[in-house]
C-alpha positions as CSV (number, residue, x, y, z in Angstrom):
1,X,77.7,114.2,120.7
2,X,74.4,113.5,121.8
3,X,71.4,113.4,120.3
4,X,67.5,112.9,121.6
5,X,65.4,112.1,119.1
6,X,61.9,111.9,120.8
7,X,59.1,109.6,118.6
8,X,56.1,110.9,118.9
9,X,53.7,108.6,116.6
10,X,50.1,108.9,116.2
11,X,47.7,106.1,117.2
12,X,48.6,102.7,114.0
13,X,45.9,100.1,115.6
14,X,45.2,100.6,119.1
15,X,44.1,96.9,119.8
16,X,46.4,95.3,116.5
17,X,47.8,91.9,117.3
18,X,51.6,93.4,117.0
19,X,53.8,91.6,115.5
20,X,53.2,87.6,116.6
21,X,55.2,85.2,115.4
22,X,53.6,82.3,117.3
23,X,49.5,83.0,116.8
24,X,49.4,80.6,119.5
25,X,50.9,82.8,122.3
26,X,49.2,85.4,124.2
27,X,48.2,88.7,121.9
28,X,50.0,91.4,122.7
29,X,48.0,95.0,122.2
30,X,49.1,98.4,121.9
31,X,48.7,100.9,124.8
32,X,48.7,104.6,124.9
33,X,52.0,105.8,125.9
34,X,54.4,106.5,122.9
35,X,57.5,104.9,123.0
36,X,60.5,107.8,123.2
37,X,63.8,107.2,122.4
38,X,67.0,108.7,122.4
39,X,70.2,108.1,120.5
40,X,74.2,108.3,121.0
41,X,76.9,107.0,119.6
42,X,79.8,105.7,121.8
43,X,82.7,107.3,120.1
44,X,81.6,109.5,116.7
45,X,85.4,109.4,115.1
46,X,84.0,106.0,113.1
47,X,81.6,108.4,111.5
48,X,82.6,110.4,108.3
49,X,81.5,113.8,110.3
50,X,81.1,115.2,113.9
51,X,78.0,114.0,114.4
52,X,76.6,110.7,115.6
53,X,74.6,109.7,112.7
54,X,74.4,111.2,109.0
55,X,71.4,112.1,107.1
56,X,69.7,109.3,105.8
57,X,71.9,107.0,108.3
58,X,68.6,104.5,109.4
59,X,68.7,102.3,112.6
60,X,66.2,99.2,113.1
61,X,64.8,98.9,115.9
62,X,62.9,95.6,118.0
63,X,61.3,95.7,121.1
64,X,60.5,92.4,123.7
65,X,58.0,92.0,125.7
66,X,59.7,90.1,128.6
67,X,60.2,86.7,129.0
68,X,60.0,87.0,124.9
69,X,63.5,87.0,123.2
70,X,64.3,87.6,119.6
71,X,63.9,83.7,118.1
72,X,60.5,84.1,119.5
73,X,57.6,86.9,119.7
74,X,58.6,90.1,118.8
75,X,56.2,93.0,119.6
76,X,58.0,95.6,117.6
77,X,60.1,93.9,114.6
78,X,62.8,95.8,112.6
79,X,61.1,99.0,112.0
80,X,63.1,101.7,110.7
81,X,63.7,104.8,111.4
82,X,65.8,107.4,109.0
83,X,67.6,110.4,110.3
84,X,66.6,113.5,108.7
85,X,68.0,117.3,108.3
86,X,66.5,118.0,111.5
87,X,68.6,115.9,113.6
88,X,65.2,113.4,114.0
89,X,64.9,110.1,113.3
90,X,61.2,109.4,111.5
91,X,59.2,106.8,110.6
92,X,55.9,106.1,109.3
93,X,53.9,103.7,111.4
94,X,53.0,104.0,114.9
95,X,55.1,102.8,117.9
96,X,53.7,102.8,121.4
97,X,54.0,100.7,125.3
98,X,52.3,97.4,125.5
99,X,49.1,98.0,127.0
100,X,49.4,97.1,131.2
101,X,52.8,97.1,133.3
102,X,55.0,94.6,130.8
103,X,58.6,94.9,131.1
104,X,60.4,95.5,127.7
105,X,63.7,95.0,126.3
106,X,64.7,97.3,123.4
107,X,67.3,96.2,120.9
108,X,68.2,98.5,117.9
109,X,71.2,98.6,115.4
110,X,72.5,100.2,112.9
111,X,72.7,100.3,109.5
112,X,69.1,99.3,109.0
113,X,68.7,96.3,106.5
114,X,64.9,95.2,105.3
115,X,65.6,91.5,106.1
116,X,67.0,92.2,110.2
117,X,67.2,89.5,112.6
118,X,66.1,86.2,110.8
119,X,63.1,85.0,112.0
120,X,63.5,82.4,114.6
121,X,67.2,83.2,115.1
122,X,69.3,86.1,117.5
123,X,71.4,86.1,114.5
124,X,71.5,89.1,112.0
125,X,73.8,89.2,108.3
126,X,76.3,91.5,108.3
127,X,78.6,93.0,105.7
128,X,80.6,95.7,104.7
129,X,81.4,97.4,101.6
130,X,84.7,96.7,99.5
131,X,84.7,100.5,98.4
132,X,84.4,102.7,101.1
133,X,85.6,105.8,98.8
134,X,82.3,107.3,99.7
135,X,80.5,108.6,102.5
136,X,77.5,107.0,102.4
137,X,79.4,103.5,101.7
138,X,81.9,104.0,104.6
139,X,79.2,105.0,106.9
140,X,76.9,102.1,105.6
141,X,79.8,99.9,106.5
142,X,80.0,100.7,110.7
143,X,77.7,98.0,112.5
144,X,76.7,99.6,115.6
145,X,74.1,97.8,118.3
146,X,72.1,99.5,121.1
147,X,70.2,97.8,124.1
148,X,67.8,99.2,127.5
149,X,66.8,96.2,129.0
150,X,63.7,96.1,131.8
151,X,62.0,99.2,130.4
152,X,58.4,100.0,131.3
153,X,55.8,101.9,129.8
154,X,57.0,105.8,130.8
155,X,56.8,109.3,129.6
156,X,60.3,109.3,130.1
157,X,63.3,109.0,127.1
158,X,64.8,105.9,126.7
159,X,68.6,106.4,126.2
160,X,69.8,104.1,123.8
161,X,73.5,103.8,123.3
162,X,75.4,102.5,120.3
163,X,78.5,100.4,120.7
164,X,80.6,99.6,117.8
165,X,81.0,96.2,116.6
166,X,83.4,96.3,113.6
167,X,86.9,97.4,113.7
168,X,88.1,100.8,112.4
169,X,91.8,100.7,110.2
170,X,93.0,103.6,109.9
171,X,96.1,104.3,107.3
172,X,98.8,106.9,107.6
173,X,102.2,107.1,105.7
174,X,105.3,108.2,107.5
175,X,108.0,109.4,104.9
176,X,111.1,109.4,106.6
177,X,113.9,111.1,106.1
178,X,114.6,110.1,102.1
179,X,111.6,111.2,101.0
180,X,109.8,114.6,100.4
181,X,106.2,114.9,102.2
182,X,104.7,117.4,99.7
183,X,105.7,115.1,96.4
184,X,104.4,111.9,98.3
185,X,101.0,114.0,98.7
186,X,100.8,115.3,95.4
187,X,101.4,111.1,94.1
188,X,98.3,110.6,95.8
189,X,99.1,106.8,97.3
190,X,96.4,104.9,96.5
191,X,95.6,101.9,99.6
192,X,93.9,98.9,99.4
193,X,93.4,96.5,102.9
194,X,93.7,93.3,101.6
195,X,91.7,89.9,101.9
196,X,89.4,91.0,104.2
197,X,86.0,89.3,105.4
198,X,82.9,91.1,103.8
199,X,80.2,89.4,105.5
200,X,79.4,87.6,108.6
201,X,76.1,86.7,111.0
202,X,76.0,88.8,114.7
203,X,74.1,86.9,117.5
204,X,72.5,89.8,119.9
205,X,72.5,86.7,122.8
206,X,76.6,85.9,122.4
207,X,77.5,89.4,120.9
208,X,79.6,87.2,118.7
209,X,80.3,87.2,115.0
210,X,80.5,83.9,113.2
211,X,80.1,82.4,109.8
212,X,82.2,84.9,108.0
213,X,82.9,84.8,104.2
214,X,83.4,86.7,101.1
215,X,86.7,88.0,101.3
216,X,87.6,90.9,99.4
217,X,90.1,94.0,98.7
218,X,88.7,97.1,100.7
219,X,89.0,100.6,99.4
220,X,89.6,103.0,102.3
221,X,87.5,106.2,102.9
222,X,89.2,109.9,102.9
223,X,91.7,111.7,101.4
224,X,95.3,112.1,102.5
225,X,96.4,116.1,104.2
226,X,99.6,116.4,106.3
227,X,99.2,116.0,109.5
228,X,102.0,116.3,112.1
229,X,104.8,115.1,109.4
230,X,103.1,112.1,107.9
231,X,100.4,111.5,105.5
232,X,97.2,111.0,106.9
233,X,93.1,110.5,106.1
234,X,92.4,106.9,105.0
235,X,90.3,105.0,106.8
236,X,88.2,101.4,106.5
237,X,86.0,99.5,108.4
238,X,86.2,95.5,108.9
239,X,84.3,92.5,110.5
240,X,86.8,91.4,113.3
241,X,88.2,88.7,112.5
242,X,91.3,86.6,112.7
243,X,94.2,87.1,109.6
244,X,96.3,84.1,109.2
245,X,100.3,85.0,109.0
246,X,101.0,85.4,106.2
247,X,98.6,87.5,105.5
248,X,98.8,90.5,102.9
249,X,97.0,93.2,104.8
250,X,98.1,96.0,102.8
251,X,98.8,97.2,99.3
252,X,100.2,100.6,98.8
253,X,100.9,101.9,94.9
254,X,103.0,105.2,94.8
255,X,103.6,106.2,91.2
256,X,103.1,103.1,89.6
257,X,105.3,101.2,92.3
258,X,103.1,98.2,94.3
259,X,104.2,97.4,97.8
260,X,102.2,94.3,99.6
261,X,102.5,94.4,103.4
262,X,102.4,90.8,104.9
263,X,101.8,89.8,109.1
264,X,104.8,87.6,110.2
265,X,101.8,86.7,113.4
266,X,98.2,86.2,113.4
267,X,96.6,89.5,113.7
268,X,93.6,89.7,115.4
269,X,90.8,92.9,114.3
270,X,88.5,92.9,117.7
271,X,85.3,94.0,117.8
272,X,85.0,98.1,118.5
273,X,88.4,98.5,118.0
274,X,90.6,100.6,116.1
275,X,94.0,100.2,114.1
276,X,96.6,103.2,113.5
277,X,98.3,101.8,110.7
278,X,101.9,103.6,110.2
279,X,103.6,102.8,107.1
280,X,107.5,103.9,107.2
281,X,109.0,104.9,103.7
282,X,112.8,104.2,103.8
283,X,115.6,105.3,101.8
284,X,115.5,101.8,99.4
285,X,112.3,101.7,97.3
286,X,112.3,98.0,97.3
287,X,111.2,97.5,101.1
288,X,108.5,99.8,103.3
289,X,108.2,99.0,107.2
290,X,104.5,98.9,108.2
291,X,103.8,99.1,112.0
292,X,100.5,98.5,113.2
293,X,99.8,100.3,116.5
294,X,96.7,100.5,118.7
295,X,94.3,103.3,118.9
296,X,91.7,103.5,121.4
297,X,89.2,106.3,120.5
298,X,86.4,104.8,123.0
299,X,86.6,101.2,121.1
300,X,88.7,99.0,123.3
301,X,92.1,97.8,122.7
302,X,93.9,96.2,120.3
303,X,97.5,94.4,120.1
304,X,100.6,96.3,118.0
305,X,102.0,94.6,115.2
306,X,105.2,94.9,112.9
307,X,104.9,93.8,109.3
308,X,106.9,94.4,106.2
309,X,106.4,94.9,102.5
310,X,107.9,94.1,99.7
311,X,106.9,95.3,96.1
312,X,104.4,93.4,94.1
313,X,102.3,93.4,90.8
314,X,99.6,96.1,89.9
315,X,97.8,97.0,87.4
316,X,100.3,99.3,85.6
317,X,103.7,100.6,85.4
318,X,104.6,104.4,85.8
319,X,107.2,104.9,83.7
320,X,108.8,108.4,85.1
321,X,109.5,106.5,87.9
322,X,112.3,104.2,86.5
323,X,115.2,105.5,87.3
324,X,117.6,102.7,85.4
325,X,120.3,103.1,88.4
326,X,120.3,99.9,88.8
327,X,120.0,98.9,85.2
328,X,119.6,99.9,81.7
329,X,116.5,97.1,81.5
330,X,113.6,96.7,83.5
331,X,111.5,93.1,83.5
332,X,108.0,93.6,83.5
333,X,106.8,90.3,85.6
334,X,103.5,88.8,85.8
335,X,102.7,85.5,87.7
336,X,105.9,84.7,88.0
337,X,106.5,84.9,84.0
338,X,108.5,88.1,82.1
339,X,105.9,89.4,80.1
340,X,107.7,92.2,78.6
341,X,110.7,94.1,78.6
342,X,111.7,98.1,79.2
343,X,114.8,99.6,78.4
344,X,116.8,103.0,78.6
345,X,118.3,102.8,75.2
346,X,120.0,105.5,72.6
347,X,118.7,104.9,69.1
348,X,121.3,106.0,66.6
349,X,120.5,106.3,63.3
350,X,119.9,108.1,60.2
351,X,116.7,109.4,60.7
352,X,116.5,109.0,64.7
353,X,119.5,109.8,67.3
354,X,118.2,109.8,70.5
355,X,117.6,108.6,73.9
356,X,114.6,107.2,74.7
357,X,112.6,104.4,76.9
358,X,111.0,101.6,75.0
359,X,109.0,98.7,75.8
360,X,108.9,95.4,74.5
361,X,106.8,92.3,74.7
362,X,108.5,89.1,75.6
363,X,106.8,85.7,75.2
364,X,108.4,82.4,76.2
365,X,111.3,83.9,77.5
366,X,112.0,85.7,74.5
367,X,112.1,89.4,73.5
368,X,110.4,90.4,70.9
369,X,112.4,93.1,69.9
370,X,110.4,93.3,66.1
371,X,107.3,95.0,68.5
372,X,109.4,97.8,70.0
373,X,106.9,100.8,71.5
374,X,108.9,104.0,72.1
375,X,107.5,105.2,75.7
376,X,109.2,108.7,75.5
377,X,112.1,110.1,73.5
378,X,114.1,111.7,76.1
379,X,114.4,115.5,75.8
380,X,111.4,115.6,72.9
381,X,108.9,118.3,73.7
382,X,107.0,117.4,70.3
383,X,104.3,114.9,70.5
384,X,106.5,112.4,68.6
385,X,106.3,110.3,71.7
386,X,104.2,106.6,71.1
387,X,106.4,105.5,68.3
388,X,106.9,101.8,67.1
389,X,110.4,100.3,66.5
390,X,111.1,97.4,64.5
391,X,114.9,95.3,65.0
392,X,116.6,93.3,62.3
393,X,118.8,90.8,64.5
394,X,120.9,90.2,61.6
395,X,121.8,94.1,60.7
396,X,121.6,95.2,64.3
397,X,119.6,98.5,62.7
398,X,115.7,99.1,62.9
399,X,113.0,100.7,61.0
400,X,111.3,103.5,62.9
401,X,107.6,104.7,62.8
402,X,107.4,108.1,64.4
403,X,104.5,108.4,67.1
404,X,102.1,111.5,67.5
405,X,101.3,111.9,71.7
406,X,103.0,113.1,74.4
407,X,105.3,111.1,76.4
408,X,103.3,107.9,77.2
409,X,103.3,107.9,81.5
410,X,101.4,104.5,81.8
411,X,101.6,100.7,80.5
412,X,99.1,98.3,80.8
413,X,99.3,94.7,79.2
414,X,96.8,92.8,78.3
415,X,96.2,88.7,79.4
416,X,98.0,88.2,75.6
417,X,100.5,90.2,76.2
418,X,99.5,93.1,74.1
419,X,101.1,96.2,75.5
420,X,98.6,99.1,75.3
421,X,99.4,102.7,76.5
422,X,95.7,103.6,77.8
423,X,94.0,101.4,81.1
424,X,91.9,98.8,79.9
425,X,89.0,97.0,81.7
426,X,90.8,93.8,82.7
427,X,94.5,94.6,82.5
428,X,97.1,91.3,84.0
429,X,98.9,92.1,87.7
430,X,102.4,93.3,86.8
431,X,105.3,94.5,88.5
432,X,108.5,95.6,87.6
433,X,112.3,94.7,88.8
434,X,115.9,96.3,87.3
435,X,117.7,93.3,85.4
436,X,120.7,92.3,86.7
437,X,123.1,90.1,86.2
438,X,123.7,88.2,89.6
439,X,127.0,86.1,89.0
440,X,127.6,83.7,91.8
441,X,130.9,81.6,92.2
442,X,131.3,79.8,95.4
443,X,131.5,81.9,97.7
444,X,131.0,85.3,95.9
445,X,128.3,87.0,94.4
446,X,129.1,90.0,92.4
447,X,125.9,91.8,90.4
448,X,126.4,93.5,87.0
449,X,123.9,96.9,85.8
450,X,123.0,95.5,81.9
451,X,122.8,98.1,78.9
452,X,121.0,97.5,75.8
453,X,122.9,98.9,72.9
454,X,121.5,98.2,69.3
455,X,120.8,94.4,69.5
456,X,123.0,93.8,72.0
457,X,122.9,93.7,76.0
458,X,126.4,94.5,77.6
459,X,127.6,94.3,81.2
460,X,127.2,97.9,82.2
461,X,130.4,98.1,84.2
462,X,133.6,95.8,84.0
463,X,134.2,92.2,85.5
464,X,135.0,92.4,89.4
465,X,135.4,88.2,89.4
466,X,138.2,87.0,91.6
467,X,137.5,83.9,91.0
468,X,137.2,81.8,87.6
469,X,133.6,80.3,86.6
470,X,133.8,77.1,88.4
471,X,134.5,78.9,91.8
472,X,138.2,78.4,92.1
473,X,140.3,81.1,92.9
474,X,142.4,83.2,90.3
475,X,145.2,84.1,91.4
476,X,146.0,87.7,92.9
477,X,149.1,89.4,91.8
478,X,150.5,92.7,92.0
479,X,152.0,93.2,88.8
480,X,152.1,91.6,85.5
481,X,155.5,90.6,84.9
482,X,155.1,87.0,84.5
483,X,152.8,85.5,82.5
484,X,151.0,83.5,85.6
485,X,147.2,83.9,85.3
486,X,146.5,86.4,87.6
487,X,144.5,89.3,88.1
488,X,145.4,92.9,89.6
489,X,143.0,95.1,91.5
490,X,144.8,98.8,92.1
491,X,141.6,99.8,94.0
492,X,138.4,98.9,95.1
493,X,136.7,99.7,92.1
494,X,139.1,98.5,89.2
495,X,140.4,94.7,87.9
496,X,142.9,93.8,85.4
497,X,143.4,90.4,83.9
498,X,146.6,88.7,81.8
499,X,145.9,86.9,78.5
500,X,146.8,84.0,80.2
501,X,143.7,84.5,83.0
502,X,141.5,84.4,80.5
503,X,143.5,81.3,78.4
504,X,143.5,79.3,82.0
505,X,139.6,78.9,82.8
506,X,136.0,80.0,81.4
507,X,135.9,83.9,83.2
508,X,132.7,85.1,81.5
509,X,129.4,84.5,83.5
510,X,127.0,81.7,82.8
511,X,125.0,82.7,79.6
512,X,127.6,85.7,79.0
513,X,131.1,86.0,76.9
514,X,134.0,87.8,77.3
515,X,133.6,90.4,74.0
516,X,135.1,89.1,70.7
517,X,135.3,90.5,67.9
518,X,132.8,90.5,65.9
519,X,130.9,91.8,69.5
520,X,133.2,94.6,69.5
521,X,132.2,95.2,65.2
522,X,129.2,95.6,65.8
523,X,129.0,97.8,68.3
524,X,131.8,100.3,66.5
525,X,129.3,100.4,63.4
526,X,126.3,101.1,65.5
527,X,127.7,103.9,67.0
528,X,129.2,105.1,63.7
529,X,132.4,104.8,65.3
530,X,131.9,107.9,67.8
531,X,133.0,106.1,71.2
532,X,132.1,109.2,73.0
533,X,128.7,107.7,72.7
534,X,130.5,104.8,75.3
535,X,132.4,106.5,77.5
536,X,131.5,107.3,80.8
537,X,132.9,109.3,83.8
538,X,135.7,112.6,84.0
539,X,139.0,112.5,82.2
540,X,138.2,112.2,78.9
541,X,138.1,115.8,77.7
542,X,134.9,118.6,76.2
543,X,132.6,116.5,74.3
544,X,134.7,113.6,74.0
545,X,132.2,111.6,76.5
546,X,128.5,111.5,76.6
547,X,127.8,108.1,77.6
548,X,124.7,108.2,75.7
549,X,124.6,104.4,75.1
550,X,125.0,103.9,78.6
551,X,127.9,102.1,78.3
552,X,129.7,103.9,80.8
553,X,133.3,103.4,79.8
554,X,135.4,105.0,82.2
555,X,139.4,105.9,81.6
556,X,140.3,103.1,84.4
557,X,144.0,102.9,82.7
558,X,145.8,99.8,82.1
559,X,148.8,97.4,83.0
560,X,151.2,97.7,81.2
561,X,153.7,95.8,84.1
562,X,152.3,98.4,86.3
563,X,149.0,100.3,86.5
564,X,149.1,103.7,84.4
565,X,146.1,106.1,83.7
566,X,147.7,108.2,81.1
567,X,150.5,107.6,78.6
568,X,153.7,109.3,77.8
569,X,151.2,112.4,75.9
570,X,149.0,112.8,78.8
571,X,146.2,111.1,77.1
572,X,143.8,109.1,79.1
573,X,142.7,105.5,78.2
574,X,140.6,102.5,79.2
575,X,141.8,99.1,77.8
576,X,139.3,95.8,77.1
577,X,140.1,92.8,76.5
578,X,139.0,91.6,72.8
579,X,138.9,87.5,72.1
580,X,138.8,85.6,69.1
581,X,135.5,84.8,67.4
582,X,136.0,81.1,67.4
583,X,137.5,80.8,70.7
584,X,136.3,82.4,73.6
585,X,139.8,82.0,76.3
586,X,141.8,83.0,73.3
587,X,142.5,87.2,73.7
588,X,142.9,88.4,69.5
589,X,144.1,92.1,70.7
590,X,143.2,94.4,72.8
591,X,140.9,97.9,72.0
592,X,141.0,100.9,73.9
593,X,139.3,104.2,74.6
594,X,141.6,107.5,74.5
595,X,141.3,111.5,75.4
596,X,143.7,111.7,71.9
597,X,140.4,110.8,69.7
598,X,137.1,109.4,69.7
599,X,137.8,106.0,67.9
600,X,138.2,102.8,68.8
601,X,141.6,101.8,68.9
602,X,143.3,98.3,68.9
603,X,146.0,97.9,71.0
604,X,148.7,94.8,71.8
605,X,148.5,91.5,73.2
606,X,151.6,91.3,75.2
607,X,151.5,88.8,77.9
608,X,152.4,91.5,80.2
609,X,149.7,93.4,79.2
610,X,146.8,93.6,81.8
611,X,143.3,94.7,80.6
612,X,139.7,95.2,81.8
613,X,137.2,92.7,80.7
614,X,133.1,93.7,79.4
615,X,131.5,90.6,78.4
616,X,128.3,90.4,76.2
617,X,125.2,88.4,77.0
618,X,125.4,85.4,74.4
């Protein structure tokens, strides 16, 4: 849109010395003939509305008498002129022609600053702001320059237009087909650009930006809407500039979840140019595609870029969305260090049976699991949530404190690993992974889900290994009859083992044991002896399994020569594996889950007997 702003000024100093920076060069005096001016910007989508400039917006504006350039004389130096409500720009002092015939060259830009062009210099400090959240700091961030060269004294307007020298990002989120556009809009992403330049110096001769510094994270302008299938609204404005690969340019935090977005090339931000930044949501959580294409919206062009993202630390955790699919435990890691711990846990006591999420500190490697904070008990409407839970190792029970809020939704830990439920000024960068168990042997690599139960930390489903500890191979058998260490596999989701597999070589992971038991004990009392608490999956009959513990024993049969699911009664079983205490490759007996009742039973140890294995983190 364009705009003519015509200055009319009244008489300042009709034979002033104007603005002489050398008082050893010719004076310079005022004529009669105002100086009138009028104003457009190039393209008017870097502004926050429809119209050029804003109110308030203020351009500076210097005018040269010829040969006179801007390190020298300057008969009109950085006066400033403010848009008002009437679409003018005004000013206080008086600005008219040279007196006589003089050519004049008119340079202006915009936003005004009181310090301008530094005297004896072309060059001019630059910056942007590093929050842009609001109008006037995203408009105060655009660095626009005008120039009319060879202009003498006339009645007519001088058209001055603006050209953009900054570089406009602008951030959209496409959510694919795994993810719900109206639920991503209502989590409100919050975007930060990453890294960037703040301030620089702009020489009017070169048009070049140099001496750039100050790097920080920008807050984008806007607010997200749906437009055409993605989420769109935020935008920024940056010095150009050159970010070295690999640069983080973006980081995007949905619910709690922080995604970094790093170049794999030098990406180059040129001067009046602007960025469509796409960021593609995929089905895994873990990993966001970013593409960075041009968008030319009367700026010039700029090159397209692919970059992905990986999730990183923020300043919280959002604890609805864990979904423990992965895992029963979360780590909480900061700087490379587990700083706490979160798990999906039942508590089963006297006082407290429930479900719930708690979080606990962990210092040196070590849980703390004395300084347990209950996050939410899961199903609890009261405001009971916030409670503290206290582990005796020894007992594997725990005193409980009940808590008096709602569900707690946020965690934020402080730099000494306090955890504390409200945001604090200066909280560490955190992030959050699933713990698993990665067990690697040779050339396979099998990963485990983990359960907290009580005390302990289980495997949350049963030992895939085809191969013993040390990587060598065990050997693969389709039946049990002989007493050969071997393992069975009926189907791609069950194993079996002999006693004398688990007599021939270490089997457990690194760090992990095959249960013994005392393991086995332990758990039985926790639970009160109420295995529907650990059994997972169908087949087990009404309220005979609720897998409340997580546990997730599911009726997987045995061998018994050959692979049966049921026995002669139609009941159906799930058989472990049970060593001794004092030897680890020595099976004791075996236990097993049934349909018939809801203990837990003991069962043979018949060399023909082939058995399931859950092994215990040591």
């Amino acid at each position: 849109m364009r705009h003519y702003i015509a200055l009319f000024l009244s008489l300042f100093s009709l034979f002033s010395c104007v603005n002489q920076l050398d008082k050893e060069e010719e004076t310079i005096e005022q004529g009669t003939i105002p100086i009138n001016i009028s104003t457009r910007v190039q393209s008017s989508k870097t502004r926050v509305t429809n119209t050029s400039f804003d109110v308030d917006d203020a351009i500076g504006l210097y005018v040269l008498v010829q040969p006179a350039t801007l390190e020298e004389t300057r008969y009109i130096d950085n006066t400033k002129f403010t848009y008002n409500s009437s679409q003018l720009f005004v000013n206080e002092e008086s600005i008219f022609y040279p007196e006589g015939n003089k050519s004049c060259n008119f340079i202006s830009y915009f936003p005004y600053t009181n310090e301008g062009v530094k005297k004896g210099t072309n060059k001019i400090d630059v910056s942007i702001e590093k929050d842009q959240s609001s109008p006037q700091a995203f408009s105060s961030s655009t660095f626009m320059v005008a120039k009319a060269t060879n202009i003498t004294a006339t009645e007519e307007t001088i058209d001055l237009l603006f050209k953009h020298k900054f570089t406009r990002l602008n951030i959209q989120i496409n959510p694919g087909k795994y993810y719900d556009l109206n639920e991503l809009l209502t989590a409100n992403p919050t975007v930060r650009i990453k890294g960037i330049n703040t301030k620089a110096s702009y020489d009017f001769v070169t048009n070049k930006i140099s001496e750039q510094d100050t790097p920080e994270d920008i807050i984008p302008y806007g607010s997200w809407s749906i437009v055409d299938n993605v989420l769109s609204g935020k935008s920024a404005i940056a010095i150009p500039q050159t970010l070295q690969a690999p640069h983080t340019i973006i980081e995007l935090i949905i619910d709690g979840k922080v995604y970094e977005c790093k170049i794999k090339d030098d990406f180059i931000l040129s001067s009046g140019s602007a960025e469509d930044i796409t960021i593609h949501l995929s089905a895994s959580t873990q990993v966001v595609e970013v593409s960075i294409n041009p968008s030319i919206e009367g700026w010039g062009e700029a090159n397209p870029n692919e970059i992905d993202a990986e999730e990183v630390s923020g300043p919280s955790i959002h604890i609805p969305s864990l979904s423990f699919a992965k895992s029963n435990v979360y780590k909480v890691i900061s700087q490379g260090k587990q700083v706490a711990e979160i798990c999906k846990e039942y508590l089963c006591s006297d006082i407290l049976n429930s479900q719930a999420i708690v979080i606990y500190p962990v210092q040196n490697g070590q849980t703390n699991l004395a300084k347990g904070l209950i996050c939410q008990l899961i199903n609890e409407t009261k405001q009971v949530h916030g409670g503290e839970i206290e582990w005796n190792k020894n007992t594997n029970t725990f005193i409980y404190q009940e808590g008096n809020s709602s569900a707690i939704d946020y965690i934020y830990i402080t730099d000494n690993n306090e955890i504390s439920t409200t945001e604090i000024s200066n909280p560490i960068q955190i992030y959050h992974l699933p713990d698993i168990l990665t067990d690697t042997r040779g050339s396979e690599t099998i990963t485990y889900p983990i359960v907290k139960i009580g005390t302990q930390y289980w495997m949350r489903s049963n030992l895939k290994a085809t191969k013993y500890a040390d990587g060598t191979d065990i050997t693969k058998g389709e039946n049990f009859k002989t007493v050969v260490a071997k393992y069975c596999q009926p189907n791609a989701f069950y194993y079996f083992y002999n006693s004398a597999a688990i007599a021939h070589k270490p089997l457990a992971p690194q760090s992990w044991r095959i249960g013994n038991e005392s393991d086995w004990e332990i758990l039985n009392k926790y639970i009160d002896n109420n295995v529907s608490l650990i059994k997972g999956g169908t087949f087990w009959g009404e309220d005979k399994a609720n897998n409340l513990t997580g546990f997730n024993g599911v009726a997987t049969g045995l061998y018994n020569e050959v692979h049966t699911y049921q026995d002669a009664n139609k009941n159906w079983f799930a058989f472990y594996w049970c060593t001794e205490n004092s030897n680890p490759q020595l099976t004791l007996h075996s236990l097993y889950l049934s349909s018939h009742n809801n203990a837990l039973n003991t069962g043979s140890n018949k060399d023909v007997l082939g058995a399931c294995i859950r092994c215990i983190k040591e």
